[in-house]
C-alpha positions as CSV (number, residue, x, y, z in Angstrom):
1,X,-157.2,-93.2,35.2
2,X,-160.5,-94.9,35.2
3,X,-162.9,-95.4,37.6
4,X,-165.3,-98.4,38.4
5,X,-168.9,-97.0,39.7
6,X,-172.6,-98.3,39.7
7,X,-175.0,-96.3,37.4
8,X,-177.0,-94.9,40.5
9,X,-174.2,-92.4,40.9
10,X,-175.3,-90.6,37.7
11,X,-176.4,-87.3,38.9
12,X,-174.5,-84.1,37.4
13,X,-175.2,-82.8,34.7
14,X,-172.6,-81.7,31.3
15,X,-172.3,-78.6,29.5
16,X,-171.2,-78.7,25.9
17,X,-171.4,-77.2,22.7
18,X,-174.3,-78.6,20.3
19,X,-171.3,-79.4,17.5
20,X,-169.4,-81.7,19.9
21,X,-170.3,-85.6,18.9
22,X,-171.3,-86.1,22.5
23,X,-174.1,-83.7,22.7
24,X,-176.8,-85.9,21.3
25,X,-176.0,-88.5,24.2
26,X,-175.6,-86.0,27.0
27,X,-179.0,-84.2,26.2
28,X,-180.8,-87.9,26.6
29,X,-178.8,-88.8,29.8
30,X,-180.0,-85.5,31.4
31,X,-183.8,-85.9,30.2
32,X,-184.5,-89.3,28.4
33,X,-187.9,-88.5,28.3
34,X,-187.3,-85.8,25.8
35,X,-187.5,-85.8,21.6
36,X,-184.4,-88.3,20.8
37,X,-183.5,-90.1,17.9
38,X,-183.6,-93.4,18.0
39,X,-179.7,-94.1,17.1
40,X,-179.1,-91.5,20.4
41,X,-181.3,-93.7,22.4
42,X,-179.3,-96.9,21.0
43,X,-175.8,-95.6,21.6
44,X,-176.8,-93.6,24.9
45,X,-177.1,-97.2,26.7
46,X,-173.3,-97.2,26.3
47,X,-172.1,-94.3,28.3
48,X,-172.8,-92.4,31.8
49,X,-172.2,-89.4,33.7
50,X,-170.3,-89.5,36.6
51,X,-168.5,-86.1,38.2
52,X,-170.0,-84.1,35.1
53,X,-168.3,-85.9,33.1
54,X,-169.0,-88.0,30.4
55,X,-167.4,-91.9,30.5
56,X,-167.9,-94.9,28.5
57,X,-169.2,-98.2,29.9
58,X,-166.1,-101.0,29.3
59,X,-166.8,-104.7,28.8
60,X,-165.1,-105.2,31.6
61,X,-167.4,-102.6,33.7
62,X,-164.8,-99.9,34.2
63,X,-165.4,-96.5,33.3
64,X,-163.3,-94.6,29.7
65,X,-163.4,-90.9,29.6
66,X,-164.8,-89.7,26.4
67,X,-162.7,-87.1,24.8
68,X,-164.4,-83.8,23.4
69,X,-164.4,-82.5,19.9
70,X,-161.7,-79.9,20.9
71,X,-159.2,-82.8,22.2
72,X,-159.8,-85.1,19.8
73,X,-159.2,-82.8,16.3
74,X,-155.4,-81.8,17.5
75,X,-154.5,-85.1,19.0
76,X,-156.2,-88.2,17.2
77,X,-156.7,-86.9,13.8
78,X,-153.3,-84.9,13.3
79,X,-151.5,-88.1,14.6
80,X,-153.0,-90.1,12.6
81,X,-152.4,-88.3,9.6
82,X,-148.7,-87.4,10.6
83,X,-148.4,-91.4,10.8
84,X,-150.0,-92.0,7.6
85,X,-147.4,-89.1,5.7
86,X,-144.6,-91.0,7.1
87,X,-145.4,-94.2,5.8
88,X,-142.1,-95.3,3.1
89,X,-143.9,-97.4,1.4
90,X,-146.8,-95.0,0.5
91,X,-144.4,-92.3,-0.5
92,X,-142.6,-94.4,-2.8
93,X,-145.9,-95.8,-4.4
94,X,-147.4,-92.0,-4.2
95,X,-148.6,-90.9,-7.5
96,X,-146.3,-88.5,-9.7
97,X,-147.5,-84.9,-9.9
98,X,-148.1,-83.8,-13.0
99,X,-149.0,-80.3,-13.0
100,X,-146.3,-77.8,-13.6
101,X,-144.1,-76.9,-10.1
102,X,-142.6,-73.7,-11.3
103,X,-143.9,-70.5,-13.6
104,X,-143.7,-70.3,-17.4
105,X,-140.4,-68.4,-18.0
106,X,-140.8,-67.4,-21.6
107,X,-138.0,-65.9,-23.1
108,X,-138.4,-63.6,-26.4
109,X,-135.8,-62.6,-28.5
110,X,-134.7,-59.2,-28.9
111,X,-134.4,-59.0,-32.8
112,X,-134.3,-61.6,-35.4
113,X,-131.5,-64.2,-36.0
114,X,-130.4,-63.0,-32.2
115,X,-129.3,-66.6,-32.0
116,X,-129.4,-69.8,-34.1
117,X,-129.0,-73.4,-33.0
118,X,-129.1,-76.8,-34.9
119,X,-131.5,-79.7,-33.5
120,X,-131.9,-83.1,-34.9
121,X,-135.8,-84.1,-35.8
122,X,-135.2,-87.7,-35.2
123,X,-134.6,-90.2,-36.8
124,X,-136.5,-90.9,-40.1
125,X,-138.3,-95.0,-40.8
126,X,-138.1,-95.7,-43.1
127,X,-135.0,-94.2,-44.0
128,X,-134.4,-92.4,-47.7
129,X,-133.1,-93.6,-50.9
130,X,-129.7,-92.2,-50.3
131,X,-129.4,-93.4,-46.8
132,X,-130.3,-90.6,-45.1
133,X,-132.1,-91.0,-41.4
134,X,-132.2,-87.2,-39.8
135,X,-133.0,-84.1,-40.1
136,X,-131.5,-80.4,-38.7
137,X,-133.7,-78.1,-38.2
138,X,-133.3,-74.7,-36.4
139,X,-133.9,-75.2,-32.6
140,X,-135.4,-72.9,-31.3
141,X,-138.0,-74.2,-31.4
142,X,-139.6,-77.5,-31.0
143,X,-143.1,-76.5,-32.4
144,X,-141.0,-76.3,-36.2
145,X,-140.2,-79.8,-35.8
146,X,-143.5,-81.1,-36.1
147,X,-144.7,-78.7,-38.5
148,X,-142.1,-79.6,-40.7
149,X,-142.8,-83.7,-40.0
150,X,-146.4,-83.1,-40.6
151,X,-145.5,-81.4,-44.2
152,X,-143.4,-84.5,-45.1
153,X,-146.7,-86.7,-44.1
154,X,-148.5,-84.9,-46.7
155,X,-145.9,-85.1,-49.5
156,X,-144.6,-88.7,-49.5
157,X,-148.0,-90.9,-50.3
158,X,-146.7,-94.6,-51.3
159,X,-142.7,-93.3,-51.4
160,X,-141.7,-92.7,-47.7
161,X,-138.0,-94.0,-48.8
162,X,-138.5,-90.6,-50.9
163,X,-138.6,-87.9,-47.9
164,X,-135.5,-86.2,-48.6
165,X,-136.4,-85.3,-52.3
166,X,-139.5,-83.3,-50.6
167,X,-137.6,-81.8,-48.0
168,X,-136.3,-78.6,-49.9
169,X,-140.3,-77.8,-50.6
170,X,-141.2,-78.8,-47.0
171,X,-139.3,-76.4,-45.6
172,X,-139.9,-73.6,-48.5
173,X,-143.6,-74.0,-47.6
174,X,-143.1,-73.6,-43.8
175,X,-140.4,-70.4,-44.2
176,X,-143.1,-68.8,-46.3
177,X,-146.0,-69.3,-44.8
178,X,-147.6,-66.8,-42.0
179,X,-147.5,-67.5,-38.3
180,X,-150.6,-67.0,-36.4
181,X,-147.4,-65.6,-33.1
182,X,-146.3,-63.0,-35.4
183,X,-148.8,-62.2,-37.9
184,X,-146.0,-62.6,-40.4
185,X,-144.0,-64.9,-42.7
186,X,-140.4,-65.7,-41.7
187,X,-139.7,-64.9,-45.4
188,X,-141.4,-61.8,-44.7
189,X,-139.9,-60.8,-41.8
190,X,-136.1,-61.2,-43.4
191,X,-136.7,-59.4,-46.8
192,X,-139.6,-57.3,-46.5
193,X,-142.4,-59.0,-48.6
194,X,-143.9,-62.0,-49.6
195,X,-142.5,-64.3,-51.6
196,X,-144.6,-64.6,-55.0
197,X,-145.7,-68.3,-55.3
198,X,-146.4,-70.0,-58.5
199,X,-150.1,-69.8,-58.3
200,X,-149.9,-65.8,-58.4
201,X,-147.8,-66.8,-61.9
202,X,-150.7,-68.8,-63.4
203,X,-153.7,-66.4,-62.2
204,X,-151.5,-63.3,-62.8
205,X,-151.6,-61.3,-59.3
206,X,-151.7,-57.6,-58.7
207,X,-148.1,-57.3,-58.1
208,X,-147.3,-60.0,-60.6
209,X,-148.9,-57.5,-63.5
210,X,-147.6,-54.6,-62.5
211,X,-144.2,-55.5,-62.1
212,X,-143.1,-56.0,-65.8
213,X,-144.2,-52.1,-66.0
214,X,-141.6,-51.4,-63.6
215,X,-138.3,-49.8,-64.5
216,X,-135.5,-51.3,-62.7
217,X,-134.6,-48.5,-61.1
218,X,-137.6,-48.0,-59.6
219,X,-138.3,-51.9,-58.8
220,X,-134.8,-51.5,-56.7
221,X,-136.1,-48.5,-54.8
222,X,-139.6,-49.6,-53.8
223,X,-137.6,-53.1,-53.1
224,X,-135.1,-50.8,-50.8
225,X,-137.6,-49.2,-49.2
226,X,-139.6,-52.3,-48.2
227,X,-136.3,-52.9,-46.0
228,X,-136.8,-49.7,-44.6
229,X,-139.4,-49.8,-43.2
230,X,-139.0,-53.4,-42.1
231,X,-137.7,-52.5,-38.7
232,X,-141.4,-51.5,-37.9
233,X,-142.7,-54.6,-38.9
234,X,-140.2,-56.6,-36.7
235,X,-140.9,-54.7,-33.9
236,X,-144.4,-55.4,-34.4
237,X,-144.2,-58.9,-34.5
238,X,-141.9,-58.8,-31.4
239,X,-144.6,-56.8,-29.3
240,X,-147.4,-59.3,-30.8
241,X,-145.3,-62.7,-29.6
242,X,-144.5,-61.0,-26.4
243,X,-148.4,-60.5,-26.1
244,X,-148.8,-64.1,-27.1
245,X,-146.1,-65.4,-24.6
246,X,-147.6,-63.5,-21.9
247,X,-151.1,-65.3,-22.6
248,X,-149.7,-68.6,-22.5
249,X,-147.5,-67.5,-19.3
250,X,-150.9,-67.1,-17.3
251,X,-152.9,-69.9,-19.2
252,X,-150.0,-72.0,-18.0
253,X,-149.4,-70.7,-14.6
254,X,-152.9,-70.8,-13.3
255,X,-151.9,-75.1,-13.5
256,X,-149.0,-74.7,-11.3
257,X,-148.7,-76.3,-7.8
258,X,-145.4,-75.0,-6.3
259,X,-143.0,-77.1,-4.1
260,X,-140.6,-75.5,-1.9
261,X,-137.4,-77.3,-0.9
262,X,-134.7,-75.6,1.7
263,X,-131.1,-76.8,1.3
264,X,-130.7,-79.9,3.6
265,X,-133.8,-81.3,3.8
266,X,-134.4,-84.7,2.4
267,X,-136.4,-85.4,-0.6
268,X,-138.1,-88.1,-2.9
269,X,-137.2,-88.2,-6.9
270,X,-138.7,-89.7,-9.5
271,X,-137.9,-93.1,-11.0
272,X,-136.5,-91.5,-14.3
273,X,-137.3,-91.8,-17.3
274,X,-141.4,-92.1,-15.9
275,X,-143.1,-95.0,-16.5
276,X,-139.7,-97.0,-15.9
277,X,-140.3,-100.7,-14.5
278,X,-138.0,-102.8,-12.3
279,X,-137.8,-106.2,-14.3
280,X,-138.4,-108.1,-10.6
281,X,-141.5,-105.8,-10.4
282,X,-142.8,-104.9,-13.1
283,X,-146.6,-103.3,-12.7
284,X,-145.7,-103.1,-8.8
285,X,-141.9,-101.5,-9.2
286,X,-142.1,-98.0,-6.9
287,X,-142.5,-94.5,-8.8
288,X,-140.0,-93.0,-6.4
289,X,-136.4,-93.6,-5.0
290,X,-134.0,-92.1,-2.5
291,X,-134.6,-90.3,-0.2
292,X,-131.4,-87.6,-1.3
293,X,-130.2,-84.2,-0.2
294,X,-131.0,-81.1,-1.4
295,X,-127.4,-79.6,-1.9
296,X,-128.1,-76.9,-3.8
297,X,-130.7,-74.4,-4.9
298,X,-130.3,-72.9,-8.5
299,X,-132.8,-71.0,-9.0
300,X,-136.3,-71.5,-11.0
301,X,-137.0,-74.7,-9.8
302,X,-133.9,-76.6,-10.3
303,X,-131.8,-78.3,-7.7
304,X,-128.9,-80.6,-7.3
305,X,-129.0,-83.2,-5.1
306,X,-126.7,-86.0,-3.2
307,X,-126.3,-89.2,-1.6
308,X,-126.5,-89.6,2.0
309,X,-122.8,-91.0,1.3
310,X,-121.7,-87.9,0.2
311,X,-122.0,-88.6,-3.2
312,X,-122.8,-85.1,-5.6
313,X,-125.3,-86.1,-8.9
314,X,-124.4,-85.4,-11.8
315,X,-126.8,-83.3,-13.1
316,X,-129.4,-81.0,-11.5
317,X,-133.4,-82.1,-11.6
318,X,-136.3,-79.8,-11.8
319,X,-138.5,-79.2,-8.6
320,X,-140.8,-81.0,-10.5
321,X,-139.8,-84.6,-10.4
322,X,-139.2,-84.0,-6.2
323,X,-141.4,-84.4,-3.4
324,X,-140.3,-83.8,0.2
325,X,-139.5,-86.8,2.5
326,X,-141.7,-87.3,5.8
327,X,-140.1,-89.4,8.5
328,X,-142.0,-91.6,10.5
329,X,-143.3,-90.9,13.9
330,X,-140.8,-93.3,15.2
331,X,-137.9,-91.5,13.3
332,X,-139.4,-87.6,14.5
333,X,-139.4,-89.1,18.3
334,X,-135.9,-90.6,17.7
335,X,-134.5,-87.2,16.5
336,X,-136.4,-85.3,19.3
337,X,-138.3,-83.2,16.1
């Protein structure tokens, strides 16, 4: 409620704290004699005290109580920002996070060949002589793909159509070579020594001289114990990759920027694949769609989500690709939140 009053009715004075945006005004209206800046003096002309308190001069000559600091931080400012969160269209046009959501799991295995898988490179332009277009590769892991890619790049000079007459000696050179993770050779690793490559032929090796010396016999029981004592080689490559893994685990997780979702609660995903364009909309097609229901929790960042019609999805999404829906204002007053 506001009051209309002449400024001769000024008398009281206000106590406030010297952080409060007010003081500067307040100190002039009780002594405008004193040391003032000249913005104070400017804006001072504006405002009054009436009733120790201090008011606001309308246009229209009534009197507006000027809220402190204290009321205006968890009134004003929170509701504005509670209205701006619940805008739809700037969640939809909010930027995608990038950074990781969840913790590096890495996963080691126990002892080699513990499990095998076949993956498919790609495939190959142009394609070979013989018609072939892909390549299996073991897939566990994905790093070996490109290793074995960038090998070919090397090889094929002016004959790419000739990639799969280089692809036995492509993957020769990356079995045999030594990993940085492991501090071994794969080739190592399965039999127990290097393999002897053609240049220790031509400049005649240590090993290479020595071995024509050799009596069978004893070539076959220094090559026997080799795999003896090749347990203790494994287990020191295991303990150096877990070391490794563990690195890249904090390297990795010092990026991450968690979201937590509760089973229920509504939430944004990402236009999938990113970077996907509605044809009507092209530069100006919305990064996110829904909003859906979390369903399901499944542990390690990855839920499964449904319609508001009920409707299950197919597959589950990682945390990542989700952000949390904010009603409106409107919406929060509507469901008595």
């Amino acid at each position: 409620m506001t009051t209309q009053v002449s400024s001769a009715e000024i008398t009281d004075e206000v106590e406030m704290a010297e952080a409060d945006w007010s003081y500067p005004i307040v100190k002039y209206l009780r002594d405008p004699s004193g040391n003032h800046e000249r913005t104070t003096r400017f804006r001072a002309w504006c405002y009054l005290i009436y009733h120790n308190e201090l008011y606001q001069k309308g246009s229209d000559g009534l009197l507006l109580p000027c809220p402190s600091a204290e009321d205006i931080k968890p009134t004003i400012l929170n509701n504005c920002i509670e209205y701006a969160k619940g805008c739809i269209k700037c969640q939809i046009y909010g930027p995608i996070q990038r950074v990781p959501a969840e913790p590096l799991h890495p996963v080691t295995k126990p002892w080699p060949f513990r499990g095998w898988a076949v993956d498919i490179i790609g495939k190959i332009h142009p394609t070979a002589s013989n018609q072939h277009a892909w390549i299996l590769s073991n897939g566990q892991a994905e790093a070996s793909n490109k290793v074995i890619k960038a090998i070919l790049e090397k090889m094929i000079e002016e004959k790419p159509w000739a990639w799969h007459d280089l692809l036995p000696e492509a993957l020769w050179a990356y079995g045999v070579s030594k990993r940085s993770a492991i501090g071994a050779s794969p080739y190592a690793l399965t039999y127990g020594h290097d393999t002897i490559v053609p240049m220790e032929l031509k400049v005649r090796s240590l090993r290479v001289t020595e071995r024509p010396g050799q009596e069978e016999k004893d070539y076959a029981q220094a090559m026997a114990q080799e795999l003896e004592d090749l347990e203790q080689s494994r287990l020191d490559a295991h303990n150096l990759m877990q070391a490794q893994k563990q690195m890249a685990a904090r390297a990795y997780n010092r990026k991450v920027k968690q979201k937590t979702f509760a089973k229920g609660d509504l939430a944004w995903r990402v236009v999938l694949p990113i970077g996907t364009k509605d044809p009507r909309l092209c530069k100006f097609s919305p990064n996110w769609e829904g909003p859906f229901i979390i369903e399901q929790i499944l542990g390690r960042g990855a839920f499964q989500l449904r319609d508001r019609d009920e409707e299950w999805h197919n597959l589950p999404i990682n945390g990542q690709y989700l952000k949390k829906f904010t009603p409106s204002l409107w919406e929060m007053a509507k469901n008595g939140l």
